[in-house]
C-alpha positions, 0 to 999 in steps of 0.5 A, spaced: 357 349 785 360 343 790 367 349 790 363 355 791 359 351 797 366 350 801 367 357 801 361 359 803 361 361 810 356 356 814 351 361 815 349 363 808 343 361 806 344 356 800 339 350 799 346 346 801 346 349 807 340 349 809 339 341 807 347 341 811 344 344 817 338 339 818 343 334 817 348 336 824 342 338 827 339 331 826 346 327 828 347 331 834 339 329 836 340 322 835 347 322 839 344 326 844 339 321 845 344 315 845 348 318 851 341 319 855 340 313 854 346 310 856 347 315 862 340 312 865 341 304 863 341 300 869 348 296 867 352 299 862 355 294 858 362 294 854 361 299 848 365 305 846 360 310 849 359 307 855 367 306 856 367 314 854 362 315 859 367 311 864 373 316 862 377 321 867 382 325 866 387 327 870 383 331 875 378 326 876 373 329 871 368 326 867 367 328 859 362 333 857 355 331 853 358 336 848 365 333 848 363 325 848 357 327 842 364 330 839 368 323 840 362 320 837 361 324 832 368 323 829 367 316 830 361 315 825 364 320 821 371 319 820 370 312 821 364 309 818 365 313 810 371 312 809 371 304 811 364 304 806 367 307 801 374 302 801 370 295 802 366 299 796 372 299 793 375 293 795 369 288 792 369 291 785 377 291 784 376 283 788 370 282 783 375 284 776 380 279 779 377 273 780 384 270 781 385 275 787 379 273 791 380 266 790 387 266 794 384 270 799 378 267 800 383 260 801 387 263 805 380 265 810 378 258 809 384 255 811 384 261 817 378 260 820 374 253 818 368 258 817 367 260 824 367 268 825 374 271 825 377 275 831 382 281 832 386 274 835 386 271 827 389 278 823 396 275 824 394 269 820 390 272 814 396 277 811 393 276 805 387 279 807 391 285 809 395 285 803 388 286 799 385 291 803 392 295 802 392 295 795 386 297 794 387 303 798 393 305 794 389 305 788 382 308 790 384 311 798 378 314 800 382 320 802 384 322 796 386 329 798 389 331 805 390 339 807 398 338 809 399 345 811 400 353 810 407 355 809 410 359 815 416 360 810 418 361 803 421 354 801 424 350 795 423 344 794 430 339 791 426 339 785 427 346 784 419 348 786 418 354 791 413 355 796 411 361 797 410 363 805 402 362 805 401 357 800 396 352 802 400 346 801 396 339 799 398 332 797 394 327 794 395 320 795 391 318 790 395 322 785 402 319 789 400 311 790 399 312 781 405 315 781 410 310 776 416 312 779 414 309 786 410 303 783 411 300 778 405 298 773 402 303 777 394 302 775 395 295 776 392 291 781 396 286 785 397 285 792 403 282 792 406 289 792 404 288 800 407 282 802 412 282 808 418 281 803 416 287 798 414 293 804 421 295 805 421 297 796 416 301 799 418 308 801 415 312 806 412 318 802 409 313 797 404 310 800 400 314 805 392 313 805 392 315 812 398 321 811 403 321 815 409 324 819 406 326 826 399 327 824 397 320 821 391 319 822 390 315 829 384 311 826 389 307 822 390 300 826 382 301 827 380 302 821 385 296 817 382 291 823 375 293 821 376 293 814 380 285 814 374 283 820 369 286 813 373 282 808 374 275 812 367 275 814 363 277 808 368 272 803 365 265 808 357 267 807 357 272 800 360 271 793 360 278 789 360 278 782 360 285 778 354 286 773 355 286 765 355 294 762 358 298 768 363 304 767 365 305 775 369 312 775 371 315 782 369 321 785 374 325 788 368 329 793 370 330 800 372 323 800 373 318 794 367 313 792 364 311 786 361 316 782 355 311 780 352 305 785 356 299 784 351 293 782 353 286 784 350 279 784 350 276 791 350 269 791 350 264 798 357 261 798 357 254 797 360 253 805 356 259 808 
């Protein structure tokens, strides 16, 4: 039913659909009424929408409700699942080695003495980082990406052809777990990360955000949010994975748990 629904026209009336609709409508209301309100606010402050607001081109014109609400929109919607669904990723592998999450957590103590961390403090928690990458190698939250449609008939070096017309896709997911690119490949270590082993890593290898002139642009956003995430709930929370889960992922638009994660949040001794 998922696969018929994806190519269904938007206008066919199916229960998804309808539920689909409310759901824009209801984000596009809820956008709309925070640009109003930013619009009327007496001191604009320094956020995203206000600097949106702000923004010229080069004629001098300022952006349309409908083109900021699209701006917004992208934020919280390319911007906020897929983070979700990394740091839900990230704590369930760090919760299935201990050893991990201890380094990292001694690399943040010693980083920030317990005070809140900054853009300034992700140079000096690479561990961090290292972290947040391997477990994006494992369970990248854009477990599929649409590359292209053949304008030509192709051969691959590995003698596959591509027919002109064919949808071509590549799958991170499938890629990253590809034993001929890492080694032990459903092994979780971060050490594959660190400053010494980036270079064994080859371009085409290791692709979460894609690649080539199409990455995606949120990619240095999206790891200072993750690392800010990680460094911050590792000083105030431990969590520790309950007994008697079996955690499979879903590979729908995006790439989450197929069940909730249950942990135990315990207060860290420092926090």
């Amino acid at each position: 039913n998922s696969l018929l629904e994806m190519v269904l026209p938007l206008w066919w009336p199916s229960p998804t659909r309808r539920r689909f609709l409310r759901g824009v409508r209801f984000l596009h209301d809820t956008v709309d009424r925070q640009i109003r309100a930013q619009r009327q606010a007496a001191r604009q402050g320094e956020n995203i929408l206000s600097r949106l607001l702000d923004t010229r081109d080069e004629d001098g014109q300022a952006m349309s409700d409908a083109q900021i609400r699209a701006e917004i929109m992208t934020l919280l919607l390319a911007g906020h699942e897929t983070t979700a669904n990394a740091m839900s990723w990230c704590w369930y592998l760090l919760a299935l080695h201990v050893e991990v999450e201890r380094e990292m957590r001694e690399e943040v103590a010693a980083a920030l003495d317990g005070r809140v961390p900054t853009m300034g403090d992700l140079s000096r928690l690479p561990f961090v980082g290292q972290v947040l990458a391997e477990a994006m190698r494992l369970y990248p939250p854009a477990w599929i990406l649409h590359a292209r449609v053949a304008q030509i008939h192709d051969r691959l070096s590995s003698g596959h052809t591509i027919p002109t017309g064919m949808q071509v896709f590549l799958s991170p997911y499938a890629m990253q777990r590809d034993p001929a690119v890492f080694a032990d490949p459903d092994r979780f270590d971060p050490d594959r990360f660190a400053p010494s082993q980036q270079s064994q890593i080859s371009a085409y290898g290791y692709f979460p955000f894609g690649g080539g002139a199409r990455k995606c642009l949120g990619e240095p956003f999206a790891m200072l949010e993750g690392m800010l995430v990680l460094a911050t709930l590792s000083q105030r929370v431990r969590l520790t994975l309950l007994p008697g889960q079996t955690i499979q992922p879903d590979p729908l638009l995006t790439l989450r748990p197929k069940t909730a994660v249950m942990m135990q949040v315990q207060r860290s001794e420092n926090s």
